[in-house]
Structures are given as C-alpha cells and as structure tokens.
C-alpha positions as MATLAB code, in Angstrom:
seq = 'XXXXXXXXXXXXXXXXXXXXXXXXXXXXXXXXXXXXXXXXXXXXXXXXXXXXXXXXXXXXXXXXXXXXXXXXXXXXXXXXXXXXXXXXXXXXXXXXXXXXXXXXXXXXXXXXXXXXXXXXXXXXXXXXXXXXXXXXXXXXXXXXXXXXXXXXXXXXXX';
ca = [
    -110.253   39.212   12.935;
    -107.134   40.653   11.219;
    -105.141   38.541    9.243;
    -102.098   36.685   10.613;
     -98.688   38.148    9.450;
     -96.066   36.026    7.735;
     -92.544   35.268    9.237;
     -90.738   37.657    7.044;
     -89.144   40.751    7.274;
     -86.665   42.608    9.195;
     -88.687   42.060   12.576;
     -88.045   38.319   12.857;
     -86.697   37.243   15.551;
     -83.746   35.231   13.132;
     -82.923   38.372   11.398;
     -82.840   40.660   14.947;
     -80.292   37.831   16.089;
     -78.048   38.355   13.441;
     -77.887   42.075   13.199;
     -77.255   42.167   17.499;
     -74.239   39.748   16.745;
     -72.889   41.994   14.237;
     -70.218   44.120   15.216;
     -69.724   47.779   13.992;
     -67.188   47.169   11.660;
     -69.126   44.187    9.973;
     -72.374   46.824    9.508;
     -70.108   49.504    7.886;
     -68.519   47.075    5.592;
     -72.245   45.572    5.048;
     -73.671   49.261    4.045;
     -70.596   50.243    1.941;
     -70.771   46.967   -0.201;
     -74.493   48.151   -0.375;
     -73.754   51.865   -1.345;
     -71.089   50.291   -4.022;
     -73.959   48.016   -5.300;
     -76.224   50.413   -5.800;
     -73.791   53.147   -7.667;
     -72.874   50.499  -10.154;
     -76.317   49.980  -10.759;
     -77.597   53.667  -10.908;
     -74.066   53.858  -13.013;
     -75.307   51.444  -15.979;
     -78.667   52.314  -15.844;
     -79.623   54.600  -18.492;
     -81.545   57.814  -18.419;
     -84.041   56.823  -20.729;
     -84.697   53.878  -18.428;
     -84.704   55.272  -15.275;
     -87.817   57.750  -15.917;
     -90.144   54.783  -17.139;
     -88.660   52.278  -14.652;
     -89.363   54.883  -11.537;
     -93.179   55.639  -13.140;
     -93.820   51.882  -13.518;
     -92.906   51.686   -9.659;
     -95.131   54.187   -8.910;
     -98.022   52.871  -10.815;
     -97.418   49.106   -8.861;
     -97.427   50.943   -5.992;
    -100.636   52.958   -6.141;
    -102.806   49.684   -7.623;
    -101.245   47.956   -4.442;
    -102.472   50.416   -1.924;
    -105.338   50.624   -3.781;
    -106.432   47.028   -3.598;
    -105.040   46.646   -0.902;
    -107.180   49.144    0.935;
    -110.269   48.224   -0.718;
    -109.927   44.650    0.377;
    -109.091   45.872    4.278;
    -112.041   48.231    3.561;
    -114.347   45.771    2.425;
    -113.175   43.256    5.453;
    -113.778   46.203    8.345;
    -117.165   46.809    6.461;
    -118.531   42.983    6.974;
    -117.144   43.149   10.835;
    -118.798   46.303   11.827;
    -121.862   44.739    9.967;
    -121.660   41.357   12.015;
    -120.438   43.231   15.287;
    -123.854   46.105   15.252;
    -126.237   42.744   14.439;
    -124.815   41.260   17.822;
    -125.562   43.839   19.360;
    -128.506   44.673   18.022;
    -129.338   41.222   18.864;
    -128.491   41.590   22.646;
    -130.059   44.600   22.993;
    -133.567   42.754   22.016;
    -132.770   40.207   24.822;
    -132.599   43.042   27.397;
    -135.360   44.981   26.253;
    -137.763   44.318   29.169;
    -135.312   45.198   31.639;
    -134.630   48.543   30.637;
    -136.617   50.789   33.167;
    -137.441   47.857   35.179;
    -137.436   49.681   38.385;
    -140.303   52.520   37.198;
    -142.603   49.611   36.410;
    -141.839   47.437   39.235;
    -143.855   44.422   40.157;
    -143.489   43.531   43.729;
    -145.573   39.507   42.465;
    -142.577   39.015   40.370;
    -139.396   37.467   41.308;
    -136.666   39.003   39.952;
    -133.473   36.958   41.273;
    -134.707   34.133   39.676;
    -133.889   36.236   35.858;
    -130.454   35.692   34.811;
    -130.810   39.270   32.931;
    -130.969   40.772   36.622;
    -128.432   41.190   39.088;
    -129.595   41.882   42.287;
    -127.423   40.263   45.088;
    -127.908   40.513   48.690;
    -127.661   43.708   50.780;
    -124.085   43.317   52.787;
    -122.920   47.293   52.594;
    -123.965   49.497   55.793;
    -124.324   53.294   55.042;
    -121.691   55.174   57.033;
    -124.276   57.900   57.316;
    -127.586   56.160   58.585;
    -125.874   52.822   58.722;
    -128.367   51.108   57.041;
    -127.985   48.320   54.995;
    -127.706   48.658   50.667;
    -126.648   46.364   48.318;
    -122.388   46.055   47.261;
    -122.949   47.741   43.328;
    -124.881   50.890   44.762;
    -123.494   54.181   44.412;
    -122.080   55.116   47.579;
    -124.508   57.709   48.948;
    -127.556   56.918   47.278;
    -130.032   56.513   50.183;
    -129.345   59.626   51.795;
    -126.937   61.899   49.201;
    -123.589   61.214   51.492;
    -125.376   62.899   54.179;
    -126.521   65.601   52.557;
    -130.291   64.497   53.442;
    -131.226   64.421   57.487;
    -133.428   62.027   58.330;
    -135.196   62.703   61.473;
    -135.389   60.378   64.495;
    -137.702   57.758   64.526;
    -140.013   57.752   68.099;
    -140.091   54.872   70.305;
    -143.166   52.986   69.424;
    -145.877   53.378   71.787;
    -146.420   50.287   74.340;
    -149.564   47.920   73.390;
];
C-alpha cells in the first residue's frame, strides 16, 4: 500500500488559494524580492565556498535517492512477494476445476460448487434458436451459422 503523503508543499490546497488570489503585480514583486535575495546571497558567498557547498548538495542528494529507493525497492519487493502467494494460494483452490468440462461427471452436481458458475439457459440462438446459457460466446453451438444443421424428421407414429 503506498505510503500516505504529508500536507506540505506547493500542491496544498492552502497554498493553491493563495497564489489564485494573487494578482500579477503582487507575483512580480514576489519573484523580484526573490531574484534580489538570492544575488545578495550568491554576492557574499565566496568562491571557495561555493564549490564544496554545491558538492556537499550533491552528495545529500545521491544518499537520499539512494535510500530512498532502496527502501521503496525493498517495500515493492515484500508486496509482489505477498501478492504471487495469494495467488498462488487461489490458484490451489481452483485446481480441480481447471478442465472440468473434458473430465465431466454427469453423477456430480456442479451448481451446488461455489467455484462453478453455471446459471440457467435464458439466451436463444438467432441461428437455430435454441436455447444456451447468458456467458456463452455468441455462436458457439453452431459457429454464427457457419455450421447447417439438417432437419430433424417427424418422428414416426407408435
């Protein structure tokens, strides 16, 4: 389940408030105090500091992403462990079903399985108009047609 994110940032729904009721002029004046802020600060800053201070940034920032990924790593890992047992799992409990219908036993009752849907037939064929059951694929008694059937005879008289 991923993690819940906090309620900070620039995506809150405080923060999107106040930047929509901010006029245009307000946002300039905003950025250029900004841009003023940061050239003073660039400005004092000397150049033997700014190498180390920029390579210590990097450095945080790689042993962030890198713990950072192992940990999401190592979370995905234990899901997709728990999620292929479940299945796994399932798969057991539906094991005699699978080719059910090649083995059939006509002693058996199958409705009575909650593993088997069978319903009751409703659907009539437009071909042969005979009846099938609602989840069959449309055309599977007679191929859409494609298979003639030929006419039954009248049955003799007794």
């Amino acid at each position: 389940m991923p993690y819940r994110k906090s309620n900070l940032g620039s995506n809150t729904l405080k923060a999107k408030s106040v930047r929509r009721v901010k006029t245009e002029k307000e946002r300039a004046s905003g950025n250029e105090k900004s841009r003023q802020r940061m050239a003073q600060i660039r400005a004092e800053e000397a150049t033997e500091q700014h190498a180390p201070r920029l390579e210590d940034a990097r450095l945080r920032v790689r042993q962030s992403n890198s713990a950072t990924s192992n940990v999401l790593r190592s979370q995905q890992r234990e899901h997709n462990r728990l999620q292929m047992a479940k299945r796994r799992q399932q798969g057991k409990a539906y094991q005699p079903y699978n080719c059910l219908a090649f083995q059939y036993n006509p002693g058996e009752d199958y409705n009575l399985s909650r593993h088997v849907l069978i319903g009751t037939m409703t659907v009539v064929c437009p071909y042969y108009k005979v009846l099938k059951f609602s989840g069959e694929t449309k055309g599977l008694c007679c191929a859409a047609g494609k298979i003639k059937l030929p006419q039954l005879r009248e049955p003799p008289e007794p």
